[in-house]
C-alpha positions as CSV (number, residue, x, y, z in Angstrom):
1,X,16.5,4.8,16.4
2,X,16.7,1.5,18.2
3,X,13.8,-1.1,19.3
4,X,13.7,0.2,22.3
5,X,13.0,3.4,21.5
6,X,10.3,2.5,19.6
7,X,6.5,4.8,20.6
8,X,4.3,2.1,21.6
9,X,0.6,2.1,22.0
10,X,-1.5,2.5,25.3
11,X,-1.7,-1.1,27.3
12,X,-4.8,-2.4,26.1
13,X,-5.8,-5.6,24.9
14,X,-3.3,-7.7,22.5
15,X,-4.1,-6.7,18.9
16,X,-5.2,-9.2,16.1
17,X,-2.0,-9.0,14.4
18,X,0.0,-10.5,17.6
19,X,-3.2,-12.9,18.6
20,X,-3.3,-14.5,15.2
21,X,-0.7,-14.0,13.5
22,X,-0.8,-15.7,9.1
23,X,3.1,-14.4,8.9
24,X,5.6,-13.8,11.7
25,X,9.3,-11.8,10.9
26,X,11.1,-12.5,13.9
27,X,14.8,-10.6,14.5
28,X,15.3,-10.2,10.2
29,X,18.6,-9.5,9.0
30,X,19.4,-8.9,5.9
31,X,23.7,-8.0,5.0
32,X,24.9,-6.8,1.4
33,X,28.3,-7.1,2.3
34,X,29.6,-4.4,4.6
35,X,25.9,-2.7,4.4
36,X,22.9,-3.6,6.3
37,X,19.4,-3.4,4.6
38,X,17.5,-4.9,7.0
39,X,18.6,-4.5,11.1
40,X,16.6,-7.1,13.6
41,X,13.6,-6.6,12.4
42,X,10.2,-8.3,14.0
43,X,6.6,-7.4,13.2
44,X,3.5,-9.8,12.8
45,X,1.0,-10.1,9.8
46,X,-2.9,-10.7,10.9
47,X,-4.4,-13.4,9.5
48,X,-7.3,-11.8,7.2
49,X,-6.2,-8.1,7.9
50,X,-4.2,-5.6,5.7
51,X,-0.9,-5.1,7.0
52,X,0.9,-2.0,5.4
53,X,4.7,-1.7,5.2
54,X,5.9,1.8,4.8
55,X,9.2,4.3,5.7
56,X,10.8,6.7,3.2
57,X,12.7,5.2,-0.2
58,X,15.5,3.4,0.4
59,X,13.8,2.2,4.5
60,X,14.4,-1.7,3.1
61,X,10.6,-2.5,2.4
62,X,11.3,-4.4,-1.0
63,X,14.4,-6.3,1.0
64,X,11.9,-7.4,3.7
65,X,9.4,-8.9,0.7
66,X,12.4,-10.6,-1.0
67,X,13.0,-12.2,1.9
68,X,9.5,-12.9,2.3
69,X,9.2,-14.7,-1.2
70,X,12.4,-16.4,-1.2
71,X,14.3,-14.0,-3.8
72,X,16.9,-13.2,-1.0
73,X,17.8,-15.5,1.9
74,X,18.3,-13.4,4.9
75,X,21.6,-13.5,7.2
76,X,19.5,-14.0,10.4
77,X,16.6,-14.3,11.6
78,X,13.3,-16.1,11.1
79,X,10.3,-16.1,8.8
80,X,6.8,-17.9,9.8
81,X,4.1,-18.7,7.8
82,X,1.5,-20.5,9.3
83,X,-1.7,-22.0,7.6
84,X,-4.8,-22.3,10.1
85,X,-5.6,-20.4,13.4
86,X,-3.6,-19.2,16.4
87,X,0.4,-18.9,16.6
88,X,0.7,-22.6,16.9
89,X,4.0,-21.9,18.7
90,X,5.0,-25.9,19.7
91,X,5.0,-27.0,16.1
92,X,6.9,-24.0,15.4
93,X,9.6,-24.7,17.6
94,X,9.9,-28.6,16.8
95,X,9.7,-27.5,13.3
96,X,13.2,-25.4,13.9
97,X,14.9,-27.6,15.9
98,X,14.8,-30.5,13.7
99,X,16.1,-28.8,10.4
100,X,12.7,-29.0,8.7
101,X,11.0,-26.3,6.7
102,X,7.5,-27.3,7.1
103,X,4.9,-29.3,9.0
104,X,1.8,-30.5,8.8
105,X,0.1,-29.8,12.1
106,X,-3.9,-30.1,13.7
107,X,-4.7,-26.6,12.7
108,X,-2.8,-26.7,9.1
109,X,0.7,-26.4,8.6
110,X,3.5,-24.0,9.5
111,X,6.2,-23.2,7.4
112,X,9.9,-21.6,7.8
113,X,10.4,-19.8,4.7
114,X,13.9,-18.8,5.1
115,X,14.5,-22.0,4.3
116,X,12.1,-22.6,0.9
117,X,13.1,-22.0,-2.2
118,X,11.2,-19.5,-3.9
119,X,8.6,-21.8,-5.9
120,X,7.8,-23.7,-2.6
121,X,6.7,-20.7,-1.0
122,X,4.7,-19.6,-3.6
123,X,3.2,-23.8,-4.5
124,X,3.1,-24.8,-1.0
125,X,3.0,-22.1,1.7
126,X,0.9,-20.1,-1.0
127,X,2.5,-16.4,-0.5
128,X,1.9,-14.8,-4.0
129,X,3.5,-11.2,-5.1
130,X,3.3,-8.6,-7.3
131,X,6.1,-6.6,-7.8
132,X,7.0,-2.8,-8.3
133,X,7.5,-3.2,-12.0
134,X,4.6,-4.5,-14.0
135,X,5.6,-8.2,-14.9
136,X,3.0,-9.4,-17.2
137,X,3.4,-11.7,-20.4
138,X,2.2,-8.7,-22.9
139,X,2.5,-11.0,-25.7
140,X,-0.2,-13.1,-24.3
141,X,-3.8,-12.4,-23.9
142,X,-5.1,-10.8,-20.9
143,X,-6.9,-14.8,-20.3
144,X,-3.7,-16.4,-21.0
145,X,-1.9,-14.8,-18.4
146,X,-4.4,-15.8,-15.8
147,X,-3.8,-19.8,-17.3
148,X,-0.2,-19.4,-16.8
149,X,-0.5,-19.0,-12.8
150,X,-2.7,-22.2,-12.7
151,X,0.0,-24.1,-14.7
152,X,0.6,-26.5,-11.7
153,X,-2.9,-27.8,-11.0
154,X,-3.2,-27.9,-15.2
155,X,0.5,-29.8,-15.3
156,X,-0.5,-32.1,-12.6
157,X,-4.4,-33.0,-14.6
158,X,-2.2,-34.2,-17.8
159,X,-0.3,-36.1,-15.5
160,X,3.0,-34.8,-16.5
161,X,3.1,-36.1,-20.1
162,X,1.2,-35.4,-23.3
163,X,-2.2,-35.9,-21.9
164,X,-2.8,-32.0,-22.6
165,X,-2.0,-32.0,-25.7
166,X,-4.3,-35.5,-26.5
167,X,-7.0,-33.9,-24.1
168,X,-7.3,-36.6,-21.1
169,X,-10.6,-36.3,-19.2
170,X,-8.8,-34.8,-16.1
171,X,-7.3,-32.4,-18.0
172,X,-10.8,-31.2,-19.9
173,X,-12.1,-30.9,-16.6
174,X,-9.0,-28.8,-15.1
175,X,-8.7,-26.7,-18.0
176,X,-12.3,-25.6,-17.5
177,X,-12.3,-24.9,-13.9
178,X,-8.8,-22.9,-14.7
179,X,-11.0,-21.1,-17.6
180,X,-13.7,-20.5,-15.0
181,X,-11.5,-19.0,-12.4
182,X,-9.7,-16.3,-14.7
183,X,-13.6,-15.1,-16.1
184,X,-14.4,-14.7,-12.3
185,X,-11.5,-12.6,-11.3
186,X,-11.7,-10.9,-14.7
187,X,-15.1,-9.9,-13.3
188,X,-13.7,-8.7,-10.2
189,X,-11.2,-6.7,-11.5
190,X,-13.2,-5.2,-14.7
191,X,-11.0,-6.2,-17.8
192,X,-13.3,-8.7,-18.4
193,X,-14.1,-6.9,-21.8
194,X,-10.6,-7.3,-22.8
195,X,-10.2,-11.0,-22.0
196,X,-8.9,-11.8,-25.8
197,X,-6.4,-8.3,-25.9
198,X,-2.5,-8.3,-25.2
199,X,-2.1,-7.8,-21.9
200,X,0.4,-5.0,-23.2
201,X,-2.3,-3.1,-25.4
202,X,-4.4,-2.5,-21.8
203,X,-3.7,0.5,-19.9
204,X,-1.4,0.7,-16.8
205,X,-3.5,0.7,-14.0
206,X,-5.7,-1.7,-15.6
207,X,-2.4,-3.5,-15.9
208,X,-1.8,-3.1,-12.4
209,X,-5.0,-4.4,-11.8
210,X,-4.3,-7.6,-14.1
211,X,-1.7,-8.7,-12.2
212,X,-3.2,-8.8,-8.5
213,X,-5.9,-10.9,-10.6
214,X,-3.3,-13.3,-11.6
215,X,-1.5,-13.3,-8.1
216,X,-4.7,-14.3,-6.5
217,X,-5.4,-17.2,-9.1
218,X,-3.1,-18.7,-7.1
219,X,-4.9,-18.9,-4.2
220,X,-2.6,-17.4,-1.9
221,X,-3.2,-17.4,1.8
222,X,-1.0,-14.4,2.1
223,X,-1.1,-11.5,-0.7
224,X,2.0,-9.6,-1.0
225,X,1.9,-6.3,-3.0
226,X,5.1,-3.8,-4.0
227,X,3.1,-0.3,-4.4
228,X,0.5,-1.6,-6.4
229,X,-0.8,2.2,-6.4
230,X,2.0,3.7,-7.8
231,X,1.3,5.7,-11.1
232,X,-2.4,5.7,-10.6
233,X,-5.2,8.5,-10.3
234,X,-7.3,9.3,-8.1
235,X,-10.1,8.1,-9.5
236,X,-8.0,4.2,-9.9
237,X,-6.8,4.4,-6.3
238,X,-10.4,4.4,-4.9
239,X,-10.8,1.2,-7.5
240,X,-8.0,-0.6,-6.1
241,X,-9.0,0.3,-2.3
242,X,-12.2,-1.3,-3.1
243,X,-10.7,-4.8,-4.8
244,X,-8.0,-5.0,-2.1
245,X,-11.2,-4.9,0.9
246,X,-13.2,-7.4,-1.5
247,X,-9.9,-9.7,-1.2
248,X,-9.7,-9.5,2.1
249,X,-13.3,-10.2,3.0
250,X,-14.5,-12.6,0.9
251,X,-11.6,-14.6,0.0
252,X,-9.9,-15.1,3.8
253,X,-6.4,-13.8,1.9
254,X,-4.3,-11.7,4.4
255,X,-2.7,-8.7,2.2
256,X,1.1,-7.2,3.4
257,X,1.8,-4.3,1.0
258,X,4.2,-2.0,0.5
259,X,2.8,1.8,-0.8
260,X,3.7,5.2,-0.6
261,X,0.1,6.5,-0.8
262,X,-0.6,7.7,2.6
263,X,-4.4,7.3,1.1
264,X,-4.5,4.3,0.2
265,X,-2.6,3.1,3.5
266,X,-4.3,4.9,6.1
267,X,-7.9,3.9,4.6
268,X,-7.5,0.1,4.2
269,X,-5.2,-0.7,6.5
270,X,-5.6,-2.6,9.6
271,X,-1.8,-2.4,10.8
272,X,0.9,-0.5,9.8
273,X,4.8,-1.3,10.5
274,X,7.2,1.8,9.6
275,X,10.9,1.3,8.7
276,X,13.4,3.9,8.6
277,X,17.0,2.7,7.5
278,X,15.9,-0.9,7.6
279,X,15.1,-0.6,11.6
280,X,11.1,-0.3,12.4
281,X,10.5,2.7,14.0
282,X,6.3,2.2,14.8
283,X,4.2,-0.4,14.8
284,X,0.7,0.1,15.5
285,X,-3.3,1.1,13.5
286,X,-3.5,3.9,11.3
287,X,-4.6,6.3,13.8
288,X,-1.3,5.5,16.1
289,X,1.2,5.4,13.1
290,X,-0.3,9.0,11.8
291,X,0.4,11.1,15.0
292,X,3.4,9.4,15.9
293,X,5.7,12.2,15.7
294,X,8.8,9.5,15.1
295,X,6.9,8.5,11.5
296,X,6.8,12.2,10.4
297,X,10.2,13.3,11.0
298,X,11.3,10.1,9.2
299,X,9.0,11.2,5.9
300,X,11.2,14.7,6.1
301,X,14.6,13.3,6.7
302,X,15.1,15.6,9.9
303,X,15.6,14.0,13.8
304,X,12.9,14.4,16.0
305,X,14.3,17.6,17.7
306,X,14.7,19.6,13.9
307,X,10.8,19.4,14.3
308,X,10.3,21.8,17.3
309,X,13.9,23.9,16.1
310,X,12.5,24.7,12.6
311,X,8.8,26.6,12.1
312,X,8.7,25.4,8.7
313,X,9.2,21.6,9.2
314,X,6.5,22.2,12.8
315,X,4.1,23.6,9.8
316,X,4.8,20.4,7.7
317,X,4.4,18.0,10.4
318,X,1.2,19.7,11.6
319,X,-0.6,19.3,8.1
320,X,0.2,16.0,8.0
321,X,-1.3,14.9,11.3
322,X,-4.0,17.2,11.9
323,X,-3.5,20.3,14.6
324,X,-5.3,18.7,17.3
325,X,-2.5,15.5,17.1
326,X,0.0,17.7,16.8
327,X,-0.8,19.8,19.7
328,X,-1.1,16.8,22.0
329,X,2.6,16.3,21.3
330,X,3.7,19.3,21.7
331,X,4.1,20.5,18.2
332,X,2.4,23.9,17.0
333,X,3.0,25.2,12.9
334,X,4.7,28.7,12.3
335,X,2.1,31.7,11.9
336,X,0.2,31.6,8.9
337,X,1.0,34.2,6.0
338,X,-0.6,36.9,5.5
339,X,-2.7,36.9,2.9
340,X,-1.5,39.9,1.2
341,X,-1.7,40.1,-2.5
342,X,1.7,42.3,-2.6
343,X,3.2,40.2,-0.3
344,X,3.5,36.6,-2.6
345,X,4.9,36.9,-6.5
346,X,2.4,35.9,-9.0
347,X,-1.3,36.8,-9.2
348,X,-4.1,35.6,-5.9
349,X,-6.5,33.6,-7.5
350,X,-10.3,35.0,-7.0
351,X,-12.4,33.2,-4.7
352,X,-15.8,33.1,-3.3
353,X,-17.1,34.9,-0.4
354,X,-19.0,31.3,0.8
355,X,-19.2,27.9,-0.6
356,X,-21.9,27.0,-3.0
357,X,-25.2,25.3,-2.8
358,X,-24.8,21.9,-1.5
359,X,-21.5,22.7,0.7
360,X,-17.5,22.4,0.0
361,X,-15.8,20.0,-1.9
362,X,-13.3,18.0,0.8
363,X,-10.1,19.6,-0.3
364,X,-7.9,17.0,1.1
365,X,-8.8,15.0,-1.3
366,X,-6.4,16.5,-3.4
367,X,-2.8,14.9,-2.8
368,X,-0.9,17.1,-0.9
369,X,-3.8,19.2,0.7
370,X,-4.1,18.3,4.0
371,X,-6.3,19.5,6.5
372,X,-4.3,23.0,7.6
373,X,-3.9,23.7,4.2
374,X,-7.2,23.3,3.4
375,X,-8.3,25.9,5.9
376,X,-5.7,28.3,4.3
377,X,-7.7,27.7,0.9
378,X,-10.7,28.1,2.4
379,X,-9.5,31.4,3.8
380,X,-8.7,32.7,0.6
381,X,-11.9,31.6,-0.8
382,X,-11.3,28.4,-2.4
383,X,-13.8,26.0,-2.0
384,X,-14.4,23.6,-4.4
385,X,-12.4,21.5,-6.9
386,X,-13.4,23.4,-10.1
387,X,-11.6,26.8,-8.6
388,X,-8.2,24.8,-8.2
389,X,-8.7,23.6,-12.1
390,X,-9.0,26.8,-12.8
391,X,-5.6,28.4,-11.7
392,X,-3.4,29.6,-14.3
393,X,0.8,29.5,-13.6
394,X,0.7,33.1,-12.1
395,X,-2.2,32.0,-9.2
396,X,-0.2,28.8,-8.9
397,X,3.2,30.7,-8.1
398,X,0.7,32.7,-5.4
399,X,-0.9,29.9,-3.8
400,X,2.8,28.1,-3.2
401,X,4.5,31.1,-1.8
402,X,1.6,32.0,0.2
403,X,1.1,28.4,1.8
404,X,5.1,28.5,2.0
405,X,5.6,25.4,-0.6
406,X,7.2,27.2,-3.5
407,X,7.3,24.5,-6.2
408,X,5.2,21.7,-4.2
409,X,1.5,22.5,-6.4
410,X,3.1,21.7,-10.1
411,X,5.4,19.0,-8.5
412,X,2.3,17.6,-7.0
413,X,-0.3,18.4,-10.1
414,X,-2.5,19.9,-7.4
415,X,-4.5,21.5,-11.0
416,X,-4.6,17.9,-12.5
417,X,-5.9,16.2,-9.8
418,X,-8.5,18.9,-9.8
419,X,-9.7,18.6,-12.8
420,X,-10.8,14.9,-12.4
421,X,-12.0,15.5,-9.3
422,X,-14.4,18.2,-10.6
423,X,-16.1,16.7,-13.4
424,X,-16.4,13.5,-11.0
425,X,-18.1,15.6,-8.3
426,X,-19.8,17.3,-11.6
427,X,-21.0,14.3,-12.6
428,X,-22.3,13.0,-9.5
429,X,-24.2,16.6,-8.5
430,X,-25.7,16.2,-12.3
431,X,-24.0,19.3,-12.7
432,X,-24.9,21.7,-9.6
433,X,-21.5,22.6,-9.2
């Protein structure tokens, strides 16, 4: 798909993300000999917003951060950072023209990070990452590896010499304030209990966890994170949604991250650029990028016309934005099963004729039950989180003929995911359900 044909949203008035913009990708290419990663790409980062970056595996997103950070220096195109507000578009352009990659200017300072090494853009145009692959010092204490990200403000207080090691004033004092910073995000991130453990005896996603903590000891203006979700549960998700809005509201830091959880994206995100094939495809809020037909097709790996020639892909696109969205571009899911016990192998799980005391559980909250789907379970009775748990392989093999996903419940652990779910909503109802 090329820019042009890009779905844009209604004319209305210029978003954030364009008004006041922290990073700007203009025209990015990124070649790997004869292949291209990364096709004239151009999007904008909000200055204290979330930006998500999203497409199918293999759409380029990691490219676009190496380039971002300074692991990979793209083939064209240019890469903004700007400290202070507005676009600051003058000292941008003087900034190119003369060959320099930064400037101090009377709002902050703009950078060109294409042309920064990889520790400048981290030291001085503070962008700080995390990556895909948990990079912590497990040898080291949980503590220590919160000192090591401060090591230039601690290597600059013993002025470059021994005075560490003989204990200079400066250095007392910077050591304490470095000290004092890693207990606070410790705090904020809960592994404060485990400040004197390995950082490899703690558990992934408190792992995970540790190292956004160490990123932002940094002080990063701009907070870039590769999946920081993946591997987690539910019930860890909802933790990091929480510490990535405390981030971005009471510590200015723009966040650009790249996830594959459609819940985590679509609930904290301000703005949300989609790449397919290394070209951006949408660009827009959550609410845009969701019913934008374009986006779902790119998720199955069919064109946008396989989506009205095939029922089943219509049905797939329909859960995944909703029937009203769907319908109001044109797309309507194949007729719904019958729910005939003779007609699905396996066994129909039992249901209830009405949900319990105190209403449904939200089904969707399951991954991989969206909101048609949820009706279908309702329809057969199912209506709260406990029921799911309870399915043995035979009502599993039911279930995923008769919502026409053979294999898609064990590949997604729908039962899993129900069991925490239930003794969390257990727990909450002090057991009414």
């Amino acid at each position: 798909m090329s820019a042009a044909a890009i779905r844009k949203p209604a004319e209305s008035a210029p978003a954030k993300w364009d008004e006041d913009p922290v990073l700007t990708v203009e025209h990015l290419t990124m070649r790997f000999g004869g292949l291209v990663a990364i096709n004239d790409l151009s999007f904008n980062v909000g200055r204290g917003q979330i930006t998500a970056l999203i497409g199918p595996n293999g759409a380029g997103k990691t490219t676009v951060f190496n380039c971002v950070t300074g692991f990979y220096k793209p083939t064209e195109g240019r890469i903004v950072m700007r400290h202070g507000p507005g676009r600051q578009q003058q000292a941008i352009d003087k900034l190119t023209e003369g060959g320099l990659k930064w400037q101090a200017t009377s709002e902050g300072a703009v950078f060109l990070l294409e042309r920064m090494p990889d520790f400048e853009i981290s030291h001085q145009a503070k962008v700080a990452r995390t990556f895909q692959n948990i990079r912590l010092f497990g040898g080291m204490t949980v503590l220590e590896n919160l000192l090591v990200a401060q090591h230039n403000v601690l290597m600059k207080a013993s002025g470059f010499t021994l005075g560490g090691i003989v204990g200079i004033p400066s250095f007392r004092k910077a050591e304490q304030a470095a000290i004092n910073k890693a207990v606070y995000w410790l705090e904020q991130v809960h592994l404060i209990e485990r400040a004197d453990d390995p950082a490899g005896d703690l558990p992934y996603g408190a792992q995970r966890r540790l190292e956004i903590a160490r990123a932002m000891c940094t002080e990063p203006q701009l907070l870039c994170l590769d999946e920081p979700a993946a591997g987690l549960n539910p019930r860890e998700s909802a933790e990091l949604n929480e510490l990535l809005q405390y981030i971005r509201a009471n510590h200015e830091t723009s966040i650009l991250l790249i996830e594959h959880d459609m819940g985590v994206v679509m609930e904290i995100s301000d703005h949300i650029v989609v790449l397919d094939y290394g070209v951006k495809i949408s660009d827009g809020d959550a609410d845009f990028v969701r019913n934008d037909p374009s986006v779902i097709a790119a998720y199955l790996g069919v064109e946008d016309e396989e989506i009205e020639a095939a029922p089943e892909v219509a049905s797939l696109v329909v859960e995944a934005i909703g029937g009203d969205a769907a319908k109001e571009v044109g797309i309507t899911a194949a007729a719904v099963p019958a729910a005939d016990d003779e007609a699905h192998p396996g066994s129909r799980p039992s249901g209830l004729a009405a949900a319990r005391e105190g209403g449904p559980d939200k089904l969707t909250r399951i991954k991989g039950v969206g909101p048609v789907n949820e009706k279908k379970l309702n329809g057969l009775g199912i209506w709260h989180f406990d029921q799911v748990a309870s399915w043995k392989k035979a009502e599993v093999e039911w279930v995923g003929s008769y919502l026409a996903f053979p294999g898609r419940i064990e590949r997604e652990e729908w039962v899993k995911q129900a069991k925490t779910l239930a003794k969390s909503s257990k727990g909450k109802r002090g057991g009414a359900k």
